[in-house]
C-alpha positions as a printed Julia matrix, in Angstrom:
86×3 Matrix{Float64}:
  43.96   24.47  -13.28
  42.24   25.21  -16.54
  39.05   25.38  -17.27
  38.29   21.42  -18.43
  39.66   20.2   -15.01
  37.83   22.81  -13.24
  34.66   21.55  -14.66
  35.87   18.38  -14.3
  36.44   18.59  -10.13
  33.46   20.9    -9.48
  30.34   19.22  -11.57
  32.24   15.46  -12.82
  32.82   14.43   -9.31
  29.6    15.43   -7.81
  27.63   14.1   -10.6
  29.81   10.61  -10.33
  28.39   10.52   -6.51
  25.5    10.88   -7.19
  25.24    8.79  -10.32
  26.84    6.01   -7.82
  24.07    7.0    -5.08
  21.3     6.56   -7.49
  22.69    3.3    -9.06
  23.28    1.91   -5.72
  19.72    3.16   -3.82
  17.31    1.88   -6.92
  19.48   -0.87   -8.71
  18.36   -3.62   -6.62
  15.23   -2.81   -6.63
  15.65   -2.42  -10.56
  16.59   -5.74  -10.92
  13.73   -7.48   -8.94
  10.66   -6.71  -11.19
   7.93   -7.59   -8.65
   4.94   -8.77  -10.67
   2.54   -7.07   -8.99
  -0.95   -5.95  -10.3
  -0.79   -3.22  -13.08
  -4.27   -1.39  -14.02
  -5.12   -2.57  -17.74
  -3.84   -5.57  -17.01
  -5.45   -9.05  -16.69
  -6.03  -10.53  -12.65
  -4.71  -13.59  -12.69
  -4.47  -14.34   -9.14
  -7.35  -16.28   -7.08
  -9.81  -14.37   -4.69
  -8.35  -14.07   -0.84
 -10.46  -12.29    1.58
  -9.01   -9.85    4.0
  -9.25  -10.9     7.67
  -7.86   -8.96    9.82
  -8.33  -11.56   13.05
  -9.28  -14.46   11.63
 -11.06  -17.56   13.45
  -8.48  -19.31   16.05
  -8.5   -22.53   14.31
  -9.42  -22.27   10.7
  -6.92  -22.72    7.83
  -6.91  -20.02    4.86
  -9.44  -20.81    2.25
 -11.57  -22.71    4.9
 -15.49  -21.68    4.98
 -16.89  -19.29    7.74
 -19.95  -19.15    8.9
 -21.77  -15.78    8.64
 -22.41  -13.91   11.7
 -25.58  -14.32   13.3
 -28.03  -11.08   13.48
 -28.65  -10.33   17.32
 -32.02   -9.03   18.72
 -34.16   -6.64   16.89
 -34.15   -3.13   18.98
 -37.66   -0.92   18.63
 -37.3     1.79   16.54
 -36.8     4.94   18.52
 -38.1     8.4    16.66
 -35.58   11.17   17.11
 -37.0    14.92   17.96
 -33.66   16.27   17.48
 -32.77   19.53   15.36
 -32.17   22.71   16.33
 -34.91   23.17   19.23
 -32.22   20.9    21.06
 -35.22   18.41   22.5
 -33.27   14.81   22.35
């Protein structure tokens, strides 16, 4: 073998795999174009809160109430610090 097909069988077919690898990995995923939020650009998409268990029985979008604040606790005064009294 000369020197062309030498090259040819020890860097042309390894490059081909993994030129074929590469192509066939992130093609797809190429081709797809999510359109997904881009900084810069414009938010065109309306508000959705996150809840991560929402209400048995309530649709998305639908209003829920706020939660209601429990009992007021007395305020307790910490000692604390570094002398160790709790």
């Amino acid at each position: 073998m000369n020197i062309v097909q030498t090259a040819l069988v020890f860097v042309g077919i390894p490059l081909a795999f993994i030129a074929t690898v590469f192509a066939v990995i992130y093609g797809p995923a190429e081709l797809k174009h999510a359109s997904r939020y881009r900084p810069g650009r414009g938010w065109s998409y309306p508000p959705i809160w996150y809840l991560p268990h929402p209400v048995e029985g309530t649709a998305h979008g639908d209003e829920i109430l706020a939660i209601e604040s429990g009992q007021a606790s007395p305020l307790v005064e910490a000692v604390g610090g570094a002398s160790g009294e709790w």
